[in-house]
N, C-alpha and C positions, 0 to 999 in steps of 0.2 A: 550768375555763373559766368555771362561772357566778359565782366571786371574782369574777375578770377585769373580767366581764360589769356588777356594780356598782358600779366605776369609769368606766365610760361615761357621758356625757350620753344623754337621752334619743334626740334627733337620729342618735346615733352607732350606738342600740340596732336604731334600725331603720332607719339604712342596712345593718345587718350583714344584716337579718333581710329585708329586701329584697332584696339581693344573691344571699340562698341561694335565694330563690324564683326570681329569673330566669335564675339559672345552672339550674334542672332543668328549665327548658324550655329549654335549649340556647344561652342568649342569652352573648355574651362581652363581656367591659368594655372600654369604650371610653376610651382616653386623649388627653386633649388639653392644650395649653399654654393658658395665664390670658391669652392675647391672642388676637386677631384683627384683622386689619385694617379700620376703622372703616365703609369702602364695605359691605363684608355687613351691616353691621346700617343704612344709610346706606340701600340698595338697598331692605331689608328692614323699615323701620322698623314697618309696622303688623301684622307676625305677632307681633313681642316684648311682651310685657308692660308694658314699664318705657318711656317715655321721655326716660328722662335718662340717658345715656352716658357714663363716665368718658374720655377720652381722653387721649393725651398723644404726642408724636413721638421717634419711635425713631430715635435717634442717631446708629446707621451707618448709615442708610439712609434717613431721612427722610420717611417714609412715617406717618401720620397712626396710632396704635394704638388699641385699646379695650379696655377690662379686660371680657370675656365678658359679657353681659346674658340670655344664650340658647346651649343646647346643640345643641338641633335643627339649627341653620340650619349648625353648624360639622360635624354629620353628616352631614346633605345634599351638604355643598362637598366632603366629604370620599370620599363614595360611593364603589366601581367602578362605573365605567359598563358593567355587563359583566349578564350573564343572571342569574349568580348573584346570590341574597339575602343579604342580611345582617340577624343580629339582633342589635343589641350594645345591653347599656345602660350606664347614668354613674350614676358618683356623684362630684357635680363640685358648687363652688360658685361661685355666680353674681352678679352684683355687680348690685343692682337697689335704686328709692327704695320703699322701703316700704310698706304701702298708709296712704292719711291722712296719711303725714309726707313730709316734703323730707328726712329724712334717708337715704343709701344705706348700704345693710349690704350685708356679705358673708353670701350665703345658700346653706347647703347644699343641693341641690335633685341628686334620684333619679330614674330614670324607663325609659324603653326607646323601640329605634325598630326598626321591620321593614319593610325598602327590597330595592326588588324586584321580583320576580313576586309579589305583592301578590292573594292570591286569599281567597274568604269565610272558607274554615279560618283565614286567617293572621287576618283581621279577629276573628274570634269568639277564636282566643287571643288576642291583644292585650288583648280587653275582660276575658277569663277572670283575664289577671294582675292584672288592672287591679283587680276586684274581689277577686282575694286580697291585692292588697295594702293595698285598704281592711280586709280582716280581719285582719291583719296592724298594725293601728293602733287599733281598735277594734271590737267587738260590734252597736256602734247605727251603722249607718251603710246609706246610699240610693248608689245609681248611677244618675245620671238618664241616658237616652240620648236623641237626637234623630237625622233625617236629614235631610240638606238636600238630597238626593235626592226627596225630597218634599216638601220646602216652594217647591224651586226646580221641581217638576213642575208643583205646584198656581198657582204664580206664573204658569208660562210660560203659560198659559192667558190669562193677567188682557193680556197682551199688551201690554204698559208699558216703557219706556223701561230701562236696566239699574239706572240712577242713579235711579228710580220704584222699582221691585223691593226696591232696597237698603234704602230706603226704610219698606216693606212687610215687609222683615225685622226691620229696628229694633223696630217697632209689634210683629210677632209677639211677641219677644224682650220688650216689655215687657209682656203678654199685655194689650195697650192692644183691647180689642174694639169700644167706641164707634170711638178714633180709624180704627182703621182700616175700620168701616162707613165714617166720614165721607170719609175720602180716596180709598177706593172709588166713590162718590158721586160726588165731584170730579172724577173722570179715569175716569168714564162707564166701570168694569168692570162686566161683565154682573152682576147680581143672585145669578146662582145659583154664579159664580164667588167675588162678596164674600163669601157664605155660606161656602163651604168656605175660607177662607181665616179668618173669623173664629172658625170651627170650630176649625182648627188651632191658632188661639192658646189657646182655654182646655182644650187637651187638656191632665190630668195623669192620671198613675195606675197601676196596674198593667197587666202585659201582659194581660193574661188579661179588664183590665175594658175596656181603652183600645184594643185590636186592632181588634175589631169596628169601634170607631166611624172608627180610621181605614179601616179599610177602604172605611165609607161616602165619606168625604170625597174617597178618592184617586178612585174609581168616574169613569170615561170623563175622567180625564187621564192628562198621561205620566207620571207618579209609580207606576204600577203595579210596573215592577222594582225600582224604591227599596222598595215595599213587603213585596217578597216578600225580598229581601233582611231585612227589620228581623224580619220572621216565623223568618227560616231563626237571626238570630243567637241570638232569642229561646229557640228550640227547641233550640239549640247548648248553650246556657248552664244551661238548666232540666233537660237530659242529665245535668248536672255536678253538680249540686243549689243553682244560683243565681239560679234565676230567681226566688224570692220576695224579692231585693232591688233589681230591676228595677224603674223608673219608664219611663214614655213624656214626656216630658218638651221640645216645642218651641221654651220659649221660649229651649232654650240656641240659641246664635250664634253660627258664627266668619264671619270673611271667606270670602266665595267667590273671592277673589283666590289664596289659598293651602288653602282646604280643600276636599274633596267627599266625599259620600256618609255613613255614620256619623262622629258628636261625642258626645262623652260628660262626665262632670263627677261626681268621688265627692265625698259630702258624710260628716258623722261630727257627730251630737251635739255640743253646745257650741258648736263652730266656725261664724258664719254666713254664711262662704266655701266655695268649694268647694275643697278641700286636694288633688285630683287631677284633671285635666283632659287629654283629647288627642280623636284624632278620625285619619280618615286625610286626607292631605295631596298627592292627587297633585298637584296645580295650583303648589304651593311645586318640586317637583323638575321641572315644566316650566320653570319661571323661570330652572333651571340648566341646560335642556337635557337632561333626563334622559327620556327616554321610558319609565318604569318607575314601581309604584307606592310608596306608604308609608303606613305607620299608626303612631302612638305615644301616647304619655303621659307627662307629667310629674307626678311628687308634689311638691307644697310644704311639705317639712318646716318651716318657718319659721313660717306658722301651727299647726302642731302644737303649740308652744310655750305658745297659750292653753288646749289642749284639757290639758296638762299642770300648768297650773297650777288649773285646776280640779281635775284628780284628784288631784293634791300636796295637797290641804288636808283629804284623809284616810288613816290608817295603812293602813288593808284595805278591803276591800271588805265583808266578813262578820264579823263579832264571833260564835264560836259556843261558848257556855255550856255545859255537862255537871257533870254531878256527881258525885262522890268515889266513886259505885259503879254508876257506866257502863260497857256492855261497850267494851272497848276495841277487840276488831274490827270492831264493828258503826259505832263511835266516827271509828277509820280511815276503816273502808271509804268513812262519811258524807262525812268531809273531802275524802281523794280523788274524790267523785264531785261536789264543790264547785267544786275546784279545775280539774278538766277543764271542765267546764263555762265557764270563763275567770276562774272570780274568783277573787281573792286571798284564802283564809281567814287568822284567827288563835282558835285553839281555846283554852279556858282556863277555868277556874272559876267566875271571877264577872268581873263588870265592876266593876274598879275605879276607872272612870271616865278612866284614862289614853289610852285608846284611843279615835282617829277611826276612824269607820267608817260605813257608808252602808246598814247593815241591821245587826240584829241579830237571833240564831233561837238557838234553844235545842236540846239534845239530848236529847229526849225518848222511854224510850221503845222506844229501837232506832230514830226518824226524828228526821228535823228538823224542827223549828215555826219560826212565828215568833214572839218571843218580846214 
């Protein structure tokens, strides 16, 4: 199998290595055909990413078509309307302009969606895949989370217009703190209201440093269950052994047209986009009449492609030396215990200068140095 395995594109490596992870939490693949009809994403336009739609008209039927821009929206239409859950995910590609060009690619894109009786456990796994499958792609990587359960608490207070709020989220989102003193100002919100609002924009940080202070923030508005919520998932995840790569993190932002409650965004070295992104979505399945909840994520293998070619422009990770009268178990065991660790060794003599690599250590000894 692992011949096999280096015949693959990268993209290909981990969709495989995605797919095994969401099948053992019980998730099934979901298939769909490269069209839909143009009104769902027509309806839909500001949940998608992309706006620019291929279309073209379908010949026996004449009916307006569009080559896929988005998975979510065609799982949603696709639901039962019925009690039971579903958890399925895709590995489907997506037809979208690129980011910075007017060119459209065909893009592989990975992900899951869990529709349903939508309850915390279901929330805290969603987030739990979310961040294996950031491990799953790299070592160095953040997951920031936000709730708009509390940003939309702390709003409701400011007692502003919805098209003011939205407003007020933008600002958060760009953790703009003057502007949004000054707009507060303008539209006469109480003083100690603009404060916790300006508060909320410069929160970043760990759970453990950043908790506290929201907590200060939420104090005598309705964000309180939003918050105990972000505590519970927090506690969920850190069970698992993941919470030291937890952010508290507001300025992320989707529509409250289509999102509520936890939004989330994985980031990974190199990359200065976020390669993973979902959040739960009940507001999207009212649109369809669905009285039931949902939570998902999409990975964008397509940026992965730069994080790839930064690591392409070396052989290994470890270049590790020893010399002609090194114990050879002790030698092993070193490399193995390299290797687990996630890096890729090549062990050898000397450096003959043929080898890229991004460290180099020696075998000294019975340990490793750096060399």
């Amino acid at each position: 199998m692992e011949s096999f395995c280096g015949l693959l594109r990268n993209d290909e490596k981990y969709v495989l290595a995605l797919r095994r992870l969401f099948e053992q939490y019980g998730y099934k693949r979901y298939k769909m055909s490269k069209f839909e009809e143009y009104d769902l994403y027509l309806e839909n336009k500001s949940f998608i990413q992309s706006d620019r739609i291929i279309t073209f008209s379908d010949p026996s039927t004449g009916k307006l078509l569009a080559l896929k821009p988005d998975i979510t929206l065609s799982i949603v239409k696709d639901a039962k309307a019925s009690s039971v859950s579903e958890k399925v995910y895709y590995c489907e590609n997506v037809y979208r302009a690129c980011r910075g060009s007017d060119e459209i690619k065909e893009i592989m894109q990975t992900g899951l969606e869990y529709v349903g009786d939508v309850d915390i456990f279901a929330v805290c796994e969603v987030i739990t895949i979310a961040v294996r499958s950031l491990e799953a792609v790299s070592r160095s990587y953040i997951m920031g989370i936000s709730h708009l359960g509390i940003v939309t608490g702390i709003l409701e207070s400011a007692r502003l217009s919805d098209l003011k709020k939205q407003r007020l989220m933008e600002l958060i989102g760009s953790r703009s703190a003057h502007e949004i003193r000054e707009f507060c100002a303008e539209e006469k919100v109480p003083p100690e209201i603009s404060e916790k609002i300006e508060t909320l924009a410069t929160l970043f940080g760990s759970f453990d440093e950043i908790l506290p202070k929201v907590e200060k923030t939420v104090y005598k508005t309705p964000a309180a269950a939003a918050f105990k919520e972000l505590c519970d998932i927090y506690e969920t995840l850190k069970a698992v052994g993941l919470g030291e790569k937890l952010r508290i993190d507001f300025s992320i932002m989707n529509s409250l047209s289509y999102y509520n409650g936890v939004i989330f965004q994985g980031f990974v070295d190199e990359i200065p986009f976020s390669i993973l992104s979902g959040g739960r979505y009940d507001n999207l399945l009212r649109r369809f009449g669905r009285d039931s909840g949902a939570v998902g994520f999409a990975v964008y293998l397509d940026l992965l492609e730069r994080f790839h070619k930064s690591a392409e422009m070396y052989d290994v990770d470890i270049l590790l030396l020893y010399d002609s009268g090194a114990c050879l178990p002790l030698l092993a065991k070193s490399v193995d215990e390299l290797t687990a660790s996630g890096k890729s060794v090549r062990a050898q003599k000397h450096d003959d200068g043929n080898i890229r690599y991004t460290e180099l250590k020696r075998f000294d000894g019975g340990s490793v140095i750096n060399a």
